[in-house]
C-alpha positions, 0 to 999 in steps of 0.5 A: 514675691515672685520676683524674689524666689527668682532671685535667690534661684539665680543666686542659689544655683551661682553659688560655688561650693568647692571651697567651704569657709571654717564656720560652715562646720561650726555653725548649729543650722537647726537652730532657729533662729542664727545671726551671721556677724563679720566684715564685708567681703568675708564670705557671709553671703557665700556661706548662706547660699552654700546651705541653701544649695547643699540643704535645699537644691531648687526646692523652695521650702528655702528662700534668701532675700537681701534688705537692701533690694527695693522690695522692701523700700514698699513691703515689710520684711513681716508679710514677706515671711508670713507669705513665704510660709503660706507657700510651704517655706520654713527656712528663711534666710536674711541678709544685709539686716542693718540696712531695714529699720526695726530689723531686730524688732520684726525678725524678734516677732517672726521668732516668737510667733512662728515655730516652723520658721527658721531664719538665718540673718546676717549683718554688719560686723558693727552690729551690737547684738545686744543693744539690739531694740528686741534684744535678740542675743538672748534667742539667736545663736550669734557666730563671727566670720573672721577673714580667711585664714593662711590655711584657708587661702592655701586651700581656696588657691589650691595649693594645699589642703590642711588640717586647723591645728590648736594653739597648745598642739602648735606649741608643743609639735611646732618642730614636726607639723612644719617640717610635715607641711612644708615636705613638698612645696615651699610655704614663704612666698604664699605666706607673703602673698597672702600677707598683702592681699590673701586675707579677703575671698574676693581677691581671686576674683578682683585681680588687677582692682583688688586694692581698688574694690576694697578700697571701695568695700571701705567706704562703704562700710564707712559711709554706709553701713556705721551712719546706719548702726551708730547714728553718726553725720557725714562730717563724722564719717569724714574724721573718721577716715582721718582717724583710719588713714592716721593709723595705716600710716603709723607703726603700733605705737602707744596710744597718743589721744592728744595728737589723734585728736588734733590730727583728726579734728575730734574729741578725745572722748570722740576718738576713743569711742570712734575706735571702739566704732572701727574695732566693731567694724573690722577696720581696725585692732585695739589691744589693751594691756594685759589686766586692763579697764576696757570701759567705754573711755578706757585707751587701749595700748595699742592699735593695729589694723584689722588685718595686713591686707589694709595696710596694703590697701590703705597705707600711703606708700605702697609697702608699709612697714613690714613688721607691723604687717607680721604683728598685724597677721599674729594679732588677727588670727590668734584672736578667733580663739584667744584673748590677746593683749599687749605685754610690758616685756613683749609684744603680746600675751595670749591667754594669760599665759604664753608671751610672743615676741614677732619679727624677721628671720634673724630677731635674738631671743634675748628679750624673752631669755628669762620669761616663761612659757615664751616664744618666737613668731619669726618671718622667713622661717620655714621649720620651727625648733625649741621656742622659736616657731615660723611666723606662718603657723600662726595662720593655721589655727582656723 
């Protein structure tokens, strides 16, 4: 146990607390028991050690330990945290759960059995929560880390710092928020910057390998962590690399299962819950019309994705289709606070309610001319006027 203070030490005092993700200030850290969902390479570990650092400095009253360091290959995560507390600990944090059989069922026991212990965990964005042995849903307070958004990666690069603006607030002040942000520097080239690698926080640190590593960062989720969760072969695995490549190479198209079925070698019912798999995953964006079953067996209407950055990663020419990219981005960051879905006359609805068209700088208004509460996404554009709103804006709703 020794052994493991020194470690969190060392990655305690490592941590950089200059740039903070949004979730840091949402999350309740008092509660007792906290699960820490989202992608790999988004920060959850970052945004653990922060707390740790900024609650507890060298006091060892918090502890972080990893499920996958070989201590626990011959020591239970449960004797870890009774010891942990004969030392004074109260707050405990876990990371990389999915990797330790029976997580749910110890970290369950920890909860009901001690009352001074606090314990944060985090895990793989697949997680399902609530299919959990232990059914932890009902006792954790359960918070998704989304990929940096544009306002995020404009103040971790250092470029400017701005407040997160709300959807209805975006729409109805587009005109002068833009005109206020972009006053001293010109937004476009960072906004594309970010398009093709801005997305993930590692990227600062990657450089020259970032597609690399995140290529790497991909099959480990892919070989690792979905065989750990979902209990598939490696055969799967390998059709499921198929099935993403597929879709990195295709433009959001109506789903054809027939031919990603053919293509990839499963099922029909295999691909339809294999993209549910990835959708979990963070790998790719499903959307389903507006009003639509979303059932297990249920095709949705589109699918992106996760992000633009994949495409770049993953796409088999170097410049993937630059409009896929936009609805990609669109897609992903309205999607912290909104429900999104696909729409019959554009190319999404959000919340019911308000219909975007995405697209370049010279894309006509005409398929949105008699519909109400509608609007432009548009790349290229840096100031907004009447419905038409720069493409970039949508990047700071978080």
């Amino acid at each position: 146990m020794v052994e493991l203070f020194r470690k969190s030490a060392l990655r305690v005092g490592n941590s950089n607390n200059q740039f903070v993700r949004y979730l840091y200030q949402e999350i309740e850290w008092e509660d007792r028991l906290i699960g820490l969902k989202g992608a790999r390479g988004t920060g959850k570990t970052t945004l653990m050690l922060q707390y740790l650092k900024n609650t507890f400095g060298k006091s060892q009253k918090g502890l972080y330990i990893s499920l996958d360091d070989l201590y626990f290959t011959r020591n239970e995560l449960t004797k870890l945290a009774e010891d942990f507390m004969l030392t004074g600990g109260t707050h405990l944090f876990i990371d990389e759960v999915h990797k330790y059989p029976n997580w749910s069922i110890e970290i369950k026991n920890l909860y009901d059995t001690y009352e001074n212990l606090n314990i944060v965990f985090s895990g793989s964005s697949a997680l399902q929560l609530q299919k959990a042995d232990a059914d932890l849903s009902r006792r954790a307070a359960i918070y998704e880390l989304r990929e940096l958004s544009f306002r995020e990666y404009l103040e971790f690069t250092n470029i400017k710092t701005i407040s997160s603006i709300n959807l209805k607030e975006l729409l109805k002040n587009h005109a002068q928020i833009s005109k206020e942000i972009t006053s001293d520097f010109s937004i476009i080239p960072h906004f594309h910057a970010y398009l093709e690698k801005g997305v993930y926080p590692f990227f600062k640190e990657a450089k020259g390998q970032f597609y690399l590593r995140l290529q790497s960062v991909i099959t480990t989720i892919l070989e690792n962590d979905l065989p750990q969760i979902e209990n598939i072969n490696y055969q799967t695995v390998y059709k499921l690399k198929k099935l993403l490549l597929l879709i990195a190479d295709s433009v959001p198209f109506k789903i054809n299962t027939a031919e990603l079925s053919r293509k990839s070698g499963l099922s029909r019912d295999v691909v339809l819950k294999m993209l549910k798999v990835l959708n979990r995953a963070c790998l790719i964006n499903t959307l389903h019309q507006q009003g639509a079953p979303t059932g297990h067996l249920t095709k949705p209407d589109k699918v992106y994705l996760h992000n633009s950055v994949l495409y770049y990663a993953l796409h088999s020419n170097s410049q993937p289709p630059v409009g896929t990219a936009r609805e990609t981005f669109f897609a992903n960051q309205l999607q912290k606070n909104h429900l999104v879905n696909s729409s019959k006359t554009a190319d999404f609805i959000v919340d019911n309610t308000y219909l975007f068209e995405i697209g370049g700088s010279t894309k006509g208004k005409q398929q949105l001319k008699n519909e109400k509460n509608s609007y432009l996404g548009l790349d290229n554009l840096e100031l907004g006027f009447n419905n038409v709103i720069p493409l970039w804006m949508f990047g700071m709703l978080y």
